[in-house]
N, C-alpha and C positions, 0 to 999 in steps of 0.2 A: 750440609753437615759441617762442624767447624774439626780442622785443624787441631792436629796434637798441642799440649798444652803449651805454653814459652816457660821460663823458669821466671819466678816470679818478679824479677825484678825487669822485667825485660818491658820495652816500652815507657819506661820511666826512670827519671835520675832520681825519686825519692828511694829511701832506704827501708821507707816503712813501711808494715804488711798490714792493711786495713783487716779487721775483719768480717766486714761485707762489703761487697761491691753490687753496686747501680745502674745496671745498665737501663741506659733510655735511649732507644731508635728515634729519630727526626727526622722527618722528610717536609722541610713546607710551613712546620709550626710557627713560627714566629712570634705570629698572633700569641700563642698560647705557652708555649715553651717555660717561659717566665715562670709563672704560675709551679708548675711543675718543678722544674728545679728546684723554688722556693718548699716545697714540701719536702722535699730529700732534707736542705739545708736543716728544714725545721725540726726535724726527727729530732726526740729526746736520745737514741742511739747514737751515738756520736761517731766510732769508731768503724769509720766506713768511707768507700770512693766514690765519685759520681761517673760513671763514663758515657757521654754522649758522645754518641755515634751519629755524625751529620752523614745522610741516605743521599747527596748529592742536590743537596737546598737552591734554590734557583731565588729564594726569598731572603730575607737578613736574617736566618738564622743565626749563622754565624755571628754576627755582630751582638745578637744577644745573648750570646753567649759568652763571650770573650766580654762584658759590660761585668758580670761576674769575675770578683776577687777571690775567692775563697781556693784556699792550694788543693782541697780534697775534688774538685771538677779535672777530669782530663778530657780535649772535647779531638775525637778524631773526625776524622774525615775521608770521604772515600765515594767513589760514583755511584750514583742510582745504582740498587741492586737489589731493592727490597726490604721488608724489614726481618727476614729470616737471616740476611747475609750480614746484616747492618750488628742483630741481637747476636751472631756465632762469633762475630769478630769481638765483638766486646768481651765474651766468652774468654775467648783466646786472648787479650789480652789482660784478664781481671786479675787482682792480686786478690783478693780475699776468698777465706775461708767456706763462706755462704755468699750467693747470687740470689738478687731481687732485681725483678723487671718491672722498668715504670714508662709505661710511654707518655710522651710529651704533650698530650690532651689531659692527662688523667695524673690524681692526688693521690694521698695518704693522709688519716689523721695524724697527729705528731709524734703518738704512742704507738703507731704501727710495725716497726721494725722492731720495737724493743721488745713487744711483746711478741711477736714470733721470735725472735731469736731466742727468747727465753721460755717459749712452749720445746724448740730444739735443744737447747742447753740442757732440759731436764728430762728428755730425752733421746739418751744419745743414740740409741739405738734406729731413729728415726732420720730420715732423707729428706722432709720436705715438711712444711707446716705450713697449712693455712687459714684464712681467715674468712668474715662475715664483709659483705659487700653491699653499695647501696648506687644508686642513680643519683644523678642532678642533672637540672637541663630539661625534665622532663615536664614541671609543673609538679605541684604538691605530690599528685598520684604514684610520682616516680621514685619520691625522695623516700620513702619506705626501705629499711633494710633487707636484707637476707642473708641467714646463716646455716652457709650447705651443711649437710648432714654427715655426722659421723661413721667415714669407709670404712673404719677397723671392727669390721665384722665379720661373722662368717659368708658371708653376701658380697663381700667386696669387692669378689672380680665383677662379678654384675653390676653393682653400682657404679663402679670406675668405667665400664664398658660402655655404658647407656651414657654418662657424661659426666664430665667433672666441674659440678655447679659452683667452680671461681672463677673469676676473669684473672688473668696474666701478673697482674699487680697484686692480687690477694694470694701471695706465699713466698715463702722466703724457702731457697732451695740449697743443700749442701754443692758446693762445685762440683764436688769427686762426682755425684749422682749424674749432673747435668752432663758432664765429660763423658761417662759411662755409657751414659742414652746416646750419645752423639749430638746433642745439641738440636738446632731445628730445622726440619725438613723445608730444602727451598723449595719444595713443588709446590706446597700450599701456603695459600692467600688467609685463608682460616683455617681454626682448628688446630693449627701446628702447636700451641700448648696445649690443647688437649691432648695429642700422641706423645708428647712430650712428656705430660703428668703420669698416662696412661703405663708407660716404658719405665718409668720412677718408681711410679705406687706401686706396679707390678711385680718390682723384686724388694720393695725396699716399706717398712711401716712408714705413715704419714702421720702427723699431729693435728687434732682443730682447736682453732683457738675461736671458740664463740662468741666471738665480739666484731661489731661490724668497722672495722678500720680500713679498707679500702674505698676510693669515691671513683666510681665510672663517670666521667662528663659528656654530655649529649651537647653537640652545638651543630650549626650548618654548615659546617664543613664536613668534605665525604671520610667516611670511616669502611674497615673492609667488613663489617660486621650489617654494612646496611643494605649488604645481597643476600635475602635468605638462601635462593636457590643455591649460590655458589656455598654459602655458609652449611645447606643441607648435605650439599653431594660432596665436600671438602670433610664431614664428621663422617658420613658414612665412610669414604674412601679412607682415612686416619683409623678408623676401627677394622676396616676390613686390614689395612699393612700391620698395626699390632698383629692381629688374629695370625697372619701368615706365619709371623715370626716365630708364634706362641705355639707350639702343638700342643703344651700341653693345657693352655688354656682351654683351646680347642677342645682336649678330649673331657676339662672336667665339666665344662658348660655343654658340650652336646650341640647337635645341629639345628633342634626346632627351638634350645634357648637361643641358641647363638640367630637365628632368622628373627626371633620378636625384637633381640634387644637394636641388630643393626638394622634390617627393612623394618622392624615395627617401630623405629624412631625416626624412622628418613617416611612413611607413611605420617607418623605425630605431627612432623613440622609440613607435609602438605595440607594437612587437614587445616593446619594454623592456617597457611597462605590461604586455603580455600574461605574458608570461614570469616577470616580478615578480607575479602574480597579481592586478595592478589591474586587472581585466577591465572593470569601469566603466570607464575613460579608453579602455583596448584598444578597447571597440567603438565609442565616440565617432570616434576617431583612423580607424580601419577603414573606419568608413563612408565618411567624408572622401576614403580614399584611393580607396577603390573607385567612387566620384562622379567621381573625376576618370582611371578605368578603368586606374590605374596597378598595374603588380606581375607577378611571373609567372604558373606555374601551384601551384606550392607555396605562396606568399605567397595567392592568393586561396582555396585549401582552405582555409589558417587564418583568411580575411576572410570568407567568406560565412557563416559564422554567427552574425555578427554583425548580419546585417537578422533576425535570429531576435526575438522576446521573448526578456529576458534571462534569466527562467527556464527557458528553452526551452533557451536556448545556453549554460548550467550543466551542465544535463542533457546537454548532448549532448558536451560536456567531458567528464564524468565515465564516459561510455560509450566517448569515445577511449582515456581514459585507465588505465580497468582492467586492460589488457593489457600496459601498458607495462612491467614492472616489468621485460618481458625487453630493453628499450632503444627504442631509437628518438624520432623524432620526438613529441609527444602532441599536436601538432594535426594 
């Protein structure tokens, strides 16, 4: 969790109060970093900071960084610690009005800031706005947008609960909000801006701006996003500590809502693993759910061979599976 706020001039000799600030976690980019930064730079929005936070780079981050002139960059520095401790310290030390998070693999179109700050501007009563996101890195199939759906409905605790379909870089967030929340949990590896969004939206209205202006990049370097399993049981665990907090979320969703939305989404993405043939995460995931005696009677066929040896529940896969070729189910 980050640290009460500094007054705003603190951490810098400039005299001026941006009014967004950038924070971007680095650990290792170098390769890529560039890239990134130049998307801040390019933003039609002008009046805003950059702050990279080097995670303890063992690579020439640094140096690509400092290759950069532009006085709106402050590039700190600080040992391996994550990128939760890397995003709270930026937090703490940001001068501007609104925070936008961009990590050091991942873009912006050039109208991305201006148009959320100006979905917030014209609604002030609003904490957070976000936007429409897309892939690259994937091959054609991936470059297809998506644009999450509108939460300000009567349904909204549900929808924020089940998940908050932007990635990290798709919203631009009030400080005072992010201050309020406490910033970001260093327990988790993922998800941590999901409880993040989750702790925001929850007292606060959010805006969508239906336009896909965020760019996720897929490349072969490791990302924490490419462990389902941890990424499963890091959303359920995020949803279950909001819930704690929440009574009275608690009491207006009810306890067999409250089981579909968290075990029936931590069930959703075993199904994926299974289905996608990650049967390693599937039976991780499975076990979990069935600990917690959740599922019907079709969902536990496909879960109980998972207390198997996994050699065991390969085999016994392969014996469902032979007959299939005339349809149906093959768990």
């Amino acid at each position: 969790m980050i640290e009460p706020a500094l007054p705003p001039s603190a951490g810098s000799e400039r005299s001026e109060t941006p009014v967004i600030s950038v924070i971007m976690p680095n650990f290792n980019d170098a390769w890529l970093i560039s890239r990134s930064i130049d998307s801040v730079l390019l933003q039609t929005f002008r009046d805003l900071e950059l702050i990279v936070v080097d995670d303890g780079s063992s690579d020439d981050s640094l140096a690509v960084v400092r290759k950069f002139e532009d006085k709106r960059i402050r590039l700190l520095q600080q040992d391996h610690g994550g990128v939760c401790a890397a995003r709270n310290r930026g937090i703490k030390l940001s001068r501007g009005s609104y925070i936008a998070f961009l990590d050091s693999d991942d873009t912006w179109e050039c109208e991305c800031l201006e148009r959320l700050h100006e979905a917030l501007s014209n609604a002030p009563d609003a904490a957070l706005a976000y936007c429409g996101w897309r892939h690259t890195g994937l091959g054609a199939e991936g470059e297809t947008g998506f644009i999450p759906p509108n939460y300000e409905t009567p349904e909204k605790l549900e929808l924020l609960l089940r998940d908050s379909r932007w990635p990290i870089h798709a919203a631009l967030t009030k400080r005072s909000a992010i201050l309020s929340a406490g910033g970001f949990n260093p327990r988790y590896q993922t998800s941590e801006d999901f409880l993040l969004w989750l702790k925001i939206a929850g007292d606060h209205r959010i805006v969508r701006v239906p336009e896909v202006l965020a760019i996720y990049h897929h490349h072969h370097g490791s990302r924490a996003t490419s462990n389902r399993l941890r990424m499963a049981v890091n959303h359920l665990e995020a949803q279950q500590e909001y819930l704690q907090h929440r009574p009275d979320a608690q009491r207006k969703l009810g306890p067999a809502k409250i089981r579909a939305l968290t075990l029936g989404e931590l069930l959703r993405r075993g199904n994926a693993c299974y289905w996608r043939g990650d049967l390693e995460d599937a039976r991780a995931i499975f076990r979990r759910v069935m600990k917690s005696g959740y599922g019907d009677a079709s969902d536990w066929k496909r879960m109980l061979p998972a207390l198997l040896p996994a050699g065991l529940h390969k085999r016994v896969l392969r014996r469902r599976q032979a007959p299939s070729s005339a349809g149906g189910d093959p768990a």
